[in-house]
C-alpha distance (Angstrom), angle and dihedral (degrees) to the residues before:
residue distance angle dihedral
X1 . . .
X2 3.72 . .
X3 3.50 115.6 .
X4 4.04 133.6 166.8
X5 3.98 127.8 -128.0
X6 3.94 108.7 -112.6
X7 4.03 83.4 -133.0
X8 4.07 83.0 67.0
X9 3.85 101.8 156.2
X10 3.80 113.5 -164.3
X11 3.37 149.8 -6.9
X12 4.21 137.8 -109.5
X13 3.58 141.2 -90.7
X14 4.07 102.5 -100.4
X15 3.84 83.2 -149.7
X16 4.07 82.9 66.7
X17 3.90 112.9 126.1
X18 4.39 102.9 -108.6
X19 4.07 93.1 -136.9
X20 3.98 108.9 97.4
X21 3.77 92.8 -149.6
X22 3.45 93.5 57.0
X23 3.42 99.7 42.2
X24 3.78 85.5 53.0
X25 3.61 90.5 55.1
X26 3.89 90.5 49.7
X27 3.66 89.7 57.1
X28 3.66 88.5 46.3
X29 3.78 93.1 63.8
X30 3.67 93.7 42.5
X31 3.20 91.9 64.9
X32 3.50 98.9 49.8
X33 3.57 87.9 51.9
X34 4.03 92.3 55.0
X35 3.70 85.0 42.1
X36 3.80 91.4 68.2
X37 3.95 105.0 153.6
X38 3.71 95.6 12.5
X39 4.21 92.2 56.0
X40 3.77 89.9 105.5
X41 3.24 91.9 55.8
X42 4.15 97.4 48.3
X43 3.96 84.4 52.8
X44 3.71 91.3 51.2
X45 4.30 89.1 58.4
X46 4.09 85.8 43.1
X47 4.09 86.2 54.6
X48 4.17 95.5 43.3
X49 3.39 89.8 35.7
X50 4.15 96.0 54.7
X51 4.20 85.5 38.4
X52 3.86 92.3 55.4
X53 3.54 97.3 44.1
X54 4.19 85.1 57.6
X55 3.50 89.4 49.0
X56 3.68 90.7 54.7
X57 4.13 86.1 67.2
X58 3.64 92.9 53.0
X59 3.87 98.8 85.9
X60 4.09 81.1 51.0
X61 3.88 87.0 65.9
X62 3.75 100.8 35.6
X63 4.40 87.2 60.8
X64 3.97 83.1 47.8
X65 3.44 92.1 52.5
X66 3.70 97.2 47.9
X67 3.97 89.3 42.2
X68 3.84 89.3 58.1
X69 3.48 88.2 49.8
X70 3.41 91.1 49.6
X71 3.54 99.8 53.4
X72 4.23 87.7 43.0
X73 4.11 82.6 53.6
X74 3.40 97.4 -132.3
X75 3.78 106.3 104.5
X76 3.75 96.2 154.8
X77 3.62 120.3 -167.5
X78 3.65 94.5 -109.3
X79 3.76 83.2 64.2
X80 3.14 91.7 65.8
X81 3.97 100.6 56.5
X82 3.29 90.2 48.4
X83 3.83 97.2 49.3
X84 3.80 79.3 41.2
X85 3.72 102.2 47.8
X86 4.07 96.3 42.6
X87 3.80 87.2 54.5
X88 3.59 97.0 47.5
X89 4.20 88.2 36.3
X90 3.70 87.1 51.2
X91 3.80 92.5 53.8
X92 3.54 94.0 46.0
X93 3.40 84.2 54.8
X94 3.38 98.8 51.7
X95 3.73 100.9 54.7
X96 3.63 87.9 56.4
X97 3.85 96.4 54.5
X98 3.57 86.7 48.1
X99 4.28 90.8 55.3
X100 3.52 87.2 50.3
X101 4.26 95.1 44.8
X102 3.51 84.3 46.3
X103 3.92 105.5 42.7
X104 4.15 92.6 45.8
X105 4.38 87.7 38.6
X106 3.41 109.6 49.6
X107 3.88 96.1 22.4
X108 4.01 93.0 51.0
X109 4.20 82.9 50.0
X110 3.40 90.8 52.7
X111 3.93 98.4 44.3
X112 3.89 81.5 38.6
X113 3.53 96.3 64.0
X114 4.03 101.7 32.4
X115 3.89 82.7 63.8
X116 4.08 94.2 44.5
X117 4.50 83.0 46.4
X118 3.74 91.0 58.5
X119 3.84 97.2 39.3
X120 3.84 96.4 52.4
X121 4.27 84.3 40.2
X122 4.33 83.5 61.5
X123 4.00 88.5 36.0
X124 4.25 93.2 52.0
X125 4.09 89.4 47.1
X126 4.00 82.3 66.5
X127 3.49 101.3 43.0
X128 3.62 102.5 117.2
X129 4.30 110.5 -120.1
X130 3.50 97.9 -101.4
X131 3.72 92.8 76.9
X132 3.45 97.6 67.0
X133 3.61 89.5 48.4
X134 3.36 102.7 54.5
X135 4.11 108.2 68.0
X136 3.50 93.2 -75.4
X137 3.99 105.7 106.6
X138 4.35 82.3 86.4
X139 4.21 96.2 50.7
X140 3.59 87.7 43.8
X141 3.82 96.6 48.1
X142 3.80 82.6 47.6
X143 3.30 98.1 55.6
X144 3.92 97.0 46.5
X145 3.67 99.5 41.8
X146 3.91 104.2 31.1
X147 4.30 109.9 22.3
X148 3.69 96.2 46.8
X149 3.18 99.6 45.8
X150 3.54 96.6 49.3
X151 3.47 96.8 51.3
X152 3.64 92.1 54.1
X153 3.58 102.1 42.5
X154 3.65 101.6 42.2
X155 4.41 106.9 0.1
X156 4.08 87.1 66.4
X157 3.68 90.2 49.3
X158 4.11 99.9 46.9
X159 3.60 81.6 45.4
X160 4.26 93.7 79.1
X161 3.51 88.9 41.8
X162 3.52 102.1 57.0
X163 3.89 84.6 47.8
X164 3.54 103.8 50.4
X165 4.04 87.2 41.8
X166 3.81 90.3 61.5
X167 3.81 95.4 44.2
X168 4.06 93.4 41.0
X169 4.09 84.8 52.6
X170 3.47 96.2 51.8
X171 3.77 95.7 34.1
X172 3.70 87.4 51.8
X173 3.93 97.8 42.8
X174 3.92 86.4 55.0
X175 3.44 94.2 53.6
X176 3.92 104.1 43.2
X177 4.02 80.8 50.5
X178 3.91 94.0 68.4
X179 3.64 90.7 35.4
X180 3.61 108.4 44.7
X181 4.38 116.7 -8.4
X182 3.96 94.5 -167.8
X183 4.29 97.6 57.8
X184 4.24 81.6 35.6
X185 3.71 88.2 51.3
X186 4.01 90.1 41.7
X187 3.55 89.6 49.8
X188 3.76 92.8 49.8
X189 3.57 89.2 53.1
X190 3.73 92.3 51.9
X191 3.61 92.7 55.9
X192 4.36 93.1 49.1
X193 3.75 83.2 52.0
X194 4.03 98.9 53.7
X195 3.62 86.4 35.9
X196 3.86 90.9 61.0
X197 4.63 89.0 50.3
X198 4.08 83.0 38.4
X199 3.94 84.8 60.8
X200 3.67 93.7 42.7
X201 4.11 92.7 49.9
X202 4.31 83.4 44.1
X203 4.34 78.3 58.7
X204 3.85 97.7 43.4
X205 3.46 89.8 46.1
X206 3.71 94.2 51.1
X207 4.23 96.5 34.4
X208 4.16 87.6 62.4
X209 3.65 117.0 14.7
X210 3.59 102.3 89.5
X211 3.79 86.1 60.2
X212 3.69 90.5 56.0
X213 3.80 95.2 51.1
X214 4.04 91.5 41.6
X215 3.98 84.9 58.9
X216 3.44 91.8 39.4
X217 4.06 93.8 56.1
X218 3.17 86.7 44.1
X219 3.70 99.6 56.5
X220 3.60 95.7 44.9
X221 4.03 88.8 56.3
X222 3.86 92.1 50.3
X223 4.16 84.7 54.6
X224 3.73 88.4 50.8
X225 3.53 88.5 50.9
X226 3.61 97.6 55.2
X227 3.61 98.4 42.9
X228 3.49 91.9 56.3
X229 3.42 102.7 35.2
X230 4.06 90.9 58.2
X231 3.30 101.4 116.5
X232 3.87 94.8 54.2
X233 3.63 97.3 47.5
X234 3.78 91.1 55.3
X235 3.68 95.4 37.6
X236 4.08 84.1 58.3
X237 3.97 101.8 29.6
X238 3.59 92.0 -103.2
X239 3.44 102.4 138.8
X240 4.04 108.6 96.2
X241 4.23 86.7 41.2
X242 3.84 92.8 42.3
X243 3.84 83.7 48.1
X244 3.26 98.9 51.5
X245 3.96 93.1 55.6
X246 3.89 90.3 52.6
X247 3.96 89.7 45.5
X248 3.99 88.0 53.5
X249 4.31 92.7 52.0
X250 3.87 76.6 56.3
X251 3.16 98.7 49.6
X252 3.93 94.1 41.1
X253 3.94 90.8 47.6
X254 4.05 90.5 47.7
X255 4.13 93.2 52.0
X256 3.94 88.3 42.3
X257 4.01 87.5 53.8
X258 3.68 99.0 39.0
X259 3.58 90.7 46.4
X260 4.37 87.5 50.9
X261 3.91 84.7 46.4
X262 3.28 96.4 51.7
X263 4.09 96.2 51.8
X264 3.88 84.7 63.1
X265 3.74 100.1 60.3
X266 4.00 103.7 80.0
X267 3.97 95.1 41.4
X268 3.72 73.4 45.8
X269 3.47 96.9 54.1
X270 4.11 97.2 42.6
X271 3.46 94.5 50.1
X272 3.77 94.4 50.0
X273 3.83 87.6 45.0
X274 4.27 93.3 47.1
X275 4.02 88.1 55.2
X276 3.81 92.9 49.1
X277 3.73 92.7 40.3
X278 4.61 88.8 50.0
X279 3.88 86.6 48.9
X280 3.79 94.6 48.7
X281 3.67 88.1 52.5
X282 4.06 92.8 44.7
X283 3.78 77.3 59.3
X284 3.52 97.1 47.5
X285 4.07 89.8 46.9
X286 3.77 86.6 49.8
X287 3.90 93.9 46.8
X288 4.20 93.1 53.9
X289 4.03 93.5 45.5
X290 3.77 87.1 51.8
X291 3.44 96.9 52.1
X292 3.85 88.6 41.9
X293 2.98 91.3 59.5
X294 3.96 98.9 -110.6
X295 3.62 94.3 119.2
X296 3.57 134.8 64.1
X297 4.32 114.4 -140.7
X298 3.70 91.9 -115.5
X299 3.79 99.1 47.8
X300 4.03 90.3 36.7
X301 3.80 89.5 51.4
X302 4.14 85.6 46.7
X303 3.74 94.8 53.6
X304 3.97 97.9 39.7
X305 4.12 76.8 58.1
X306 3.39 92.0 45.3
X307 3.55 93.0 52.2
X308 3.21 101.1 80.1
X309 4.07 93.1 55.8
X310 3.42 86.9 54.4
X311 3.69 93.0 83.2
X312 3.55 105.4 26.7
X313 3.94 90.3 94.2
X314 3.36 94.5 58.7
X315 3.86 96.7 37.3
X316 3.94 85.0 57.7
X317 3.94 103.3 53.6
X318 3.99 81.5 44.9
X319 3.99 85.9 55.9
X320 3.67 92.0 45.3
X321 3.97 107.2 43.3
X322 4.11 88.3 92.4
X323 3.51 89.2 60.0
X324 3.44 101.6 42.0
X325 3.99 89.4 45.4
X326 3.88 84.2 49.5
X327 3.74 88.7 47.3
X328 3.89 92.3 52.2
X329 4.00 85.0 56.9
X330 3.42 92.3 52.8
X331 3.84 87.2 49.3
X332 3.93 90.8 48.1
X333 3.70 96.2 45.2
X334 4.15 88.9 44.5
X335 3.15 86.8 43.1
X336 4.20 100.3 55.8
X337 3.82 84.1 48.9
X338 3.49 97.3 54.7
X339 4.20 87.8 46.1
X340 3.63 91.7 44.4
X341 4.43 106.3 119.2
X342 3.40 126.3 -106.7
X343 3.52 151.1 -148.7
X344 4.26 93.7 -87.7
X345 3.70 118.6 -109.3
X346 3.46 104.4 -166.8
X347 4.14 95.8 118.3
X348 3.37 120.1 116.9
X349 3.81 127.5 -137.4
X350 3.91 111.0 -100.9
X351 3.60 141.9 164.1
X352 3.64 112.6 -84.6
X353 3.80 105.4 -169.2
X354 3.84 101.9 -173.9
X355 4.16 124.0 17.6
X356 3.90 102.3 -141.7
X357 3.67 110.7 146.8
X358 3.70 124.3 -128.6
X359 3.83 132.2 -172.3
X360 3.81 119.3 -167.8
X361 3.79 120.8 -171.5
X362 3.47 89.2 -41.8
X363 4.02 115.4 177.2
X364 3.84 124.1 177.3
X365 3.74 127.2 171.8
X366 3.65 132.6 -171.8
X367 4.25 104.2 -125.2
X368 3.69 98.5 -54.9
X369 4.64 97.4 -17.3
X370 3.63 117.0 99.8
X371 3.95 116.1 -125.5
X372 3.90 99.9 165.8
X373 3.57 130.5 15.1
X374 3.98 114.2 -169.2
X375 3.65 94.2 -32.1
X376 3.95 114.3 -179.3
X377 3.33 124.2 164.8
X378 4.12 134.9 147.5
X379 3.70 112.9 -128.5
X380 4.55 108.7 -170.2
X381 3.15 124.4 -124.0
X382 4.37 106.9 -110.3
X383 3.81 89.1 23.0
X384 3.50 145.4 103.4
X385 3.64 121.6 -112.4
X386 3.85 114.2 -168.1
X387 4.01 132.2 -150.0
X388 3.26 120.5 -156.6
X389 4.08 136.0 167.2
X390 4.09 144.5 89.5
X391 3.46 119.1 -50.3
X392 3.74 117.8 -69.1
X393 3.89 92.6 21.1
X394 3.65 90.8 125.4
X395 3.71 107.3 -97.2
X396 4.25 92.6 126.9
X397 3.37 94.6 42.8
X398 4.09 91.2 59.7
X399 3.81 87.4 53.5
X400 4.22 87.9 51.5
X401 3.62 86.9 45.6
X402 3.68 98.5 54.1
X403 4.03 89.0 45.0
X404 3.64 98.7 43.8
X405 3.80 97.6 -116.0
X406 3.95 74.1 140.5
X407 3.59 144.8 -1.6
X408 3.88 129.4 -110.3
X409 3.58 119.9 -115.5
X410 3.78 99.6 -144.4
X411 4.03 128.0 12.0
X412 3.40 137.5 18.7
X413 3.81 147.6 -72.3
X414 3.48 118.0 -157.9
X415 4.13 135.4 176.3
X416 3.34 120.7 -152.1
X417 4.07 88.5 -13.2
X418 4.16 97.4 -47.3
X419 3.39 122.8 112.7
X420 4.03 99.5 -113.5
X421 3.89 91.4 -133.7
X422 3.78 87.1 62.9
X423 3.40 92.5 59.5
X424 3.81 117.6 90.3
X425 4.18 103.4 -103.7
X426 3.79 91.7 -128.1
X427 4.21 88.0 60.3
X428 3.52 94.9 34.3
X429 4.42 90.9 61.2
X430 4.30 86.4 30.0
X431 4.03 83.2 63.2
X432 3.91 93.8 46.7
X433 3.92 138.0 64.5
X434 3.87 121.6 -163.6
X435 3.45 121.0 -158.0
X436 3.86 116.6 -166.4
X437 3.72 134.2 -149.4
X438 3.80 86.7 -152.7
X439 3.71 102.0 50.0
X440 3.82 120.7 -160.1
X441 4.43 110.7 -159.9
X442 4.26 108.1 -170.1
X443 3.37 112.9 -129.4
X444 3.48 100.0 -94.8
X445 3.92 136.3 95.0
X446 3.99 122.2 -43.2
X447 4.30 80.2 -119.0
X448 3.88 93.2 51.8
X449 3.62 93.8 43.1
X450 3.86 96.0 51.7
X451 4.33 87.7 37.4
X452 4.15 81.0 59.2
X453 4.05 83.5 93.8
X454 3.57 101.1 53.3
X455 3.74 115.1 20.5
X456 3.31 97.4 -171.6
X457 4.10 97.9 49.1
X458 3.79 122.2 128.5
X459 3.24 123.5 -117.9
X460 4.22 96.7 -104.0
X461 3.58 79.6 48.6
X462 3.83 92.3 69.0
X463 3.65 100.5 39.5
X464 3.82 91.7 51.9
X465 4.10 87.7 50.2
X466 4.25 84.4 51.6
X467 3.39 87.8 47.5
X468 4.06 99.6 52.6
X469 3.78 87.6 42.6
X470 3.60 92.1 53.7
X471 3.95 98.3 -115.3
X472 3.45 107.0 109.2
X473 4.16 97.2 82.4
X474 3.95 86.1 59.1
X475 3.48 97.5 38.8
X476 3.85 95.4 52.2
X477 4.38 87.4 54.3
X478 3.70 91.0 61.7
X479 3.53 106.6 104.8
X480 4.16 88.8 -124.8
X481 4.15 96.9 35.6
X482 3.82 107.8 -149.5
X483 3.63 95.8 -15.6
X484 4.41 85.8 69.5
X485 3.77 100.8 122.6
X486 4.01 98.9 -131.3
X487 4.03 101.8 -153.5
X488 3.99 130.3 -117.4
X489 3.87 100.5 -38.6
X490 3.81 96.8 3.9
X491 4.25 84.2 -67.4
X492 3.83 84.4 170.7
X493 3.92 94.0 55.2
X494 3.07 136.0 80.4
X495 3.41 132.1 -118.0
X496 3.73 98.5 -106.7
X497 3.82 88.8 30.4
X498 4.07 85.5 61.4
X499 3.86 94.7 43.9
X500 3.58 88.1 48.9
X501 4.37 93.7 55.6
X502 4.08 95.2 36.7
X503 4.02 78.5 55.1
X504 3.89 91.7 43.7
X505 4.04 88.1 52.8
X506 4.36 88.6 45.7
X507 3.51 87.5 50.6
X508 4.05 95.1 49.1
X509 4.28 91.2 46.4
X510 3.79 84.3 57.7
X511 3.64 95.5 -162.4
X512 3.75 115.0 175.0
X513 3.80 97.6 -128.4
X514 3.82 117.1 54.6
X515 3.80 121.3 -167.9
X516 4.04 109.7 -163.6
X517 3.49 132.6 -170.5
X518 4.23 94.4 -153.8
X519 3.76 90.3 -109.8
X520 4.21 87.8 -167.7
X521 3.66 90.3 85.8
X522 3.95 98.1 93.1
X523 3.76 114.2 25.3
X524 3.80 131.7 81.0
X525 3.85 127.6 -88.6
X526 4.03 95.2 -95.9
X527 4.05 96.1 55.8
X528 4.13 85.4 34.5
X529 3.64 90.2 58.7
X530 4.08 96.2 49.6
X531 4.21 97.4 35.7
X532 3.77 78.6 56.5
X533 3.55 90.3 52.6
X534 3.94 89.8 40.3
X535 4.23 88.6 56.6
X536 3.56 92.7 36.2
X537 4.45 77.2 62.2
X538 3.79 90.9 39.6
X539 3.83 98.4 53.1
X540 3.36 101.4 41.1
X541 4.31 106.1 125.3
X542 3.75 88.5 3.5
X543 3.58 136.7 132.9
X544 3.69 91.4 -128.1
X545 4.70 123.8 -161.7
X546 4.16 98.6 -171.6
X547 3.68 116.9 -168.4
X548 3.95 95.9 -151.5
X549 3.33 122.3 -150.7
X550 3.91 94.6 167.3
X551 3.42 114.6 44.3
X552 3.74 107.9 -162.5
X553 4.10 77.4 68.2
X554 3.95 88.5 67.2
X555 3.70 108.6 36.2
X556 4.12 88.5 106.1
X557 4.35 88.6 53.2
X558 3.79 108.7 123.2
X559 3.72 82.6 -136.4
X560 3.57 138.3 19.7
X561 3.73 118.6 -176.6
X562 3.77 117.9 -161.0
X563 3.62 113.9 -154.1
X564 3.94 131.0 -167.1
X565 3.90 123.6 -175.1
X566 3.73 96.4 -9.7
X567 4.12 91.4 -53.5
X568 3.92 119.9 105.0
X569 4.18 98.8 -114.9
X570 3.87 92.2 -171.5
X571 3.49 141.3 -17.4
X572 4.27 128.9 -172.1
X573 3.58 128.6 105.5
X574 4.14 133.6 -66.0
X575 3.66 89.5 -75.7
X576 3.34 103.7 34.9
X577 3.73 96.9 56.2
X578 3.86 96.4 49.1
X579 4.05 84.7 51.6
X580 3.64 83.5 59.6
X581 3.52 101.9 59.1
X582 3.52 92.5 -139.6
X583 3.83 144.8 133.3
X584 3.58 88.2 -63.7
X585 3.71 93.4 52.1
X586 4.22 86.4 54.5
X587 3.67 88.5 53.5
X588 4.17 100.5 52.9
X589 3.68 89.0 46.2
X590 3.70 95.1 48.9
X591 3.72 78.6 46.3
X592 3.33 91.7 57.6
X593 3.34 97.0 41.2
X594 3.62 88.5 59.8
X595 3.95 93.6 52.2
X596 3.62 95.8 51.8
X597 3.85 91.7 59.6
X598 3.82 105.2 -114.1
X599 3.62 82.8 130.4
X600 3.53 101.5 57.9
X601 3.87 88.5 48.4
X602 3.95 91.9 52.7
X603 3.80 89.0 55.2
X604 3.71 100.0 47.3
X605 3.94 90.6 43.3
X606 3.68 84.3 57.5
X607 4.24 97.2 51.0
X608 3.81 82.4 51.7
X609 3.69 88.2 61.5
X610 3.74 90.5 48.4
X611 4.10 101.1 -114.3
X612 3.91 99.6 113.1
């Protein structure tokens, strides 16, 4: 009976054909398509696969052979070494097929599937940003975790067995015809009738799947959302309410897949029921030529044990059309991954002679928000170039700009006079650092994590880069140096400590243009004073964008732009902008302001009263 896994992923394409054995045969080529290279070796466990299941019958004709020489009574001992040699020849025969099925099946899936990992790894580095902020982080995980690995562990398998099922029916269907029409007709007849409840599962399958993979996605988001947002929901006594929430996409995704299951179980049922009913009338056909006369014992007791093979063909591809519908989700789903657009690549690697940075009537919006609106600016090469302004003004989205997180809508970037989408991607990021305010460490070693800029670096290499971004001394007092494992997202760091190692790896790519988001903002005064000393390392000879978030650390920038609402406000250095009386000038006095301590006196005023 045909049943489907509660871990059912996703749904089906509506535009699906309804027929089963087409749909089958659609997968079919698929697969060989994905298969590419390794085709050959996917036909070669469809040919041992077909061969083996014929040798499977040939211990059904050896007994026939020794009943009809039983009943002719002259069973002579060479019979019997040949009845007993085919059988065991067959065998042996058998369990070689299946090494070879096995070895070019599961093997190809495997080598199949490493090659499709790496390729959508490269394909993911170019998605632009806004696809992992736009609900996808759950489909994606999906796909990674769940699709491709159930297409190689159990798709390539169901994949011979849908194969030799079709040839065995129609291999067997030829063969009853010339030996006896009526069970050839009854088995034809079988077939049309689970054909007809095949079609009908094809329409249940179609009719509520997506639902089921809609509440799946949606499910494995809201886990991803509670994982990560831990520390929130404890620091605010979220848990039992955030809990909740998560239990109810559970509980949601278990009704939608219980109520999928449960269309199955009456096509289920008939279909089951038509297969018993065809070989209980083989038997019956078999029974009246016997006692007709039309059958000899030995080759009536043959077929009555044959009869039960007859329908084991078709009773398989019944048992496996959930999977291989599942399957052809996980092929879709893959599938609209792999098709999603990227960031273009079609740059070429050039000479770039001098790495100034230039923005010309660049605009970029988020869906329908404005970020920039005909920004231009001229950032020089060995300088700093400041950004200043209010939260969502802008300033990060120049630094995604320049890296090709995303593209801009209208105008141009160029370094050092080349439009940056000419340029290869894989110079364009060798030529620039980022350094994050929110850093992200793999969980890996301190060494690895650092060794992350350079690949290729020696180990003296990395120590001297620790040692110019002032993480070596803290390094050296864990108890296993730069072989500590640091957690998921450097969990067992600090946040200095981490600041202090994503600067260690900047400081090892040695690009020549740096883009920093002033990562002093948050920490205390001892890892302030040696990430300061880390940058100071890191932007040495650099053409050098700053987001600053402190600006007494930018009042020696050759240029500061201020930016308001996505438009450059004013731009000029330290002095110039206070002489202007500007935004900028509002912003160092609040500053100021803020050093003095007139803040601190505001807020305690206001406990006195009672409101904090």
């Amino acid at each position: 009976m045909p049943t489907l896994s509660n871990s059912l992923e996703s749904g089906y394409r509506s535009e699906r054909l309804a027929d089963g054995g087409v749909d089958m045969f659609q997968v079919l080529k698929r697969m060989s398509r994905l298969a590419g290279e390794h085709r050959k070796n996917l036909t070669m466990a469809y040919i041992a696969s077909f061969f083996e299941a014929v040798l499977e019958k040939i211990p059904v004709f050896m007994i026939l052979y020794a009943f009809m020489r039983i009943a002719a009574g002259n069973l002579r001992t060479v019979d019997f070494w040949i009845v007993l040699s085919v059988v065991i020849g067959s065998l042996l025969a058998s369990i070689l097929l299946r090494y070879i099925r096995e070895r070019n099946q599961s093997g190809s899936g495997y080598m199949i599937f490493a090659r499709e990992r790496l390729s959508l790894g490269e394909k993911i580095k170019r998605f632009p940003m806004s696809y992992f902020t736009e609900g996808n982080i759950g489909n994606l995980t999906a796909v990674i975790t769940s699709d491709i690995k159930f297409i190689e562990e159990m798709g390539i398998t169901q994949l011979t067995t849908i194969t030799t099922s079709f040839i065995t029916l129609f291999v067997t269907l030829i063969m009853l015809t010339f030996f006896n029409p009526y069970i050839a007709l009854v088995m034809f007849c079988g077939c049309l009738l689970v054909a007809v409840v095949f079609h009908e599962i094809q329409k249940i399958a179609k009719r509520h799947s997506a639902f089921v993979q809609e509440q799946q996605q949606k499910t494995t988001s809201a886990v991803i959302e509670y994982i990560k947002g831990m520390q929130v929901i404890k620091a605010f006594h979220l848990v039992g309410d955030q809990q909740k929430r998560t239990n109810s996409r559970y509980r949601a995704l278990s009704d939608a897949q219980f109520a999928f299951e449960k269309k199955f179980v009456v096509p289920a049922v008939v279909s089951d029921s038509i297969i018993a009913l065809s070989i209980g009338a083989v038997i019956g056909i078999l029974a009246l030529s016997f006692q007709s006369g039309g059958l000899t014992l030995p080759v009536f007791l043959m077929l009555l044990i044959f009869s039960f093979e007859i329908f084991r063909p078709l009773s398989s591809l019944v048992n496996v059309s959930a999977e291989v519908r599942l399957m052809e989700a996980c092929l879709d789903r893959y599938e609209r991954v792999k098709n999603e657009k990227t960031i273009a690549d079609t740059g070429t690697n050039r000479e770039i002679k001098n790495f100034d940075i230039a923005f010309r009537e660049v605009s970029f919006s988020y869906k329908d928000t404005p970020a920039l609106q005909n920004i231009s600016f001229h950032a020089q090469e060995k300088a700093m170039t400041a950004l200043v302004g209010k939260s969502g003004s802008g300033k990060t989205t120049i630094c995604n700009l320049i890296s090709r997180f995303w593209d801009c809508q209208n105008g141009q970037i160029l370094i050092g006079g080349i439009d940056i989408r000419e340029l290869s991607f894989e110079q364009l990021i060798s030529n620039i650092s980022v350094v994050f305010q929110k850093v992200y460490l793999f969980n890996d070693t301190i060494y690895n994590n650092i060794a992350f800029g350079k690949i290729n670096a020696s180990r003296e290499e990395i120590m001297e880069a620790a040692r110019k971004a002032r993480c070596y001394d803290f390094i050296m007092a864990l108890p296993d140096g730069f072989d500590t494992m640091v957690g998921e997202g450097g969990a067992t760091l600090s946040g200095g400590e981490k600041q202090r190692i994503s600067i260690a790896r900047a400081i090892l790519k040695d690009a020549p243009i740096i883009l920093l988001d002033e990562a002093t903002a948050s920490v205390d005064p001892d890892n302030e004073h040696f990430i300061q000393q880390a940058i100071n390392e890191l932007v040495a000879e650099k053409t050098l964008i700053v987001i600053a978030h402190k600006l007494t650390t930018i009042r020696n920038a050759s240029q500061i732009l201020v930016l308001d609402n996505g438009k450059i406000a004013e731009s000029g250095t330290h002095d110039e902008l206070l002489g202007k009386n500007g935004l900028y000038k509002k912003m160092w006095e609040k500053r100021a302001q803020a050093a003095l301590g007139k803040w601190t006196v505001a807020m305690k005023q206001t406990a006195k009263e009672g409101t904090v």
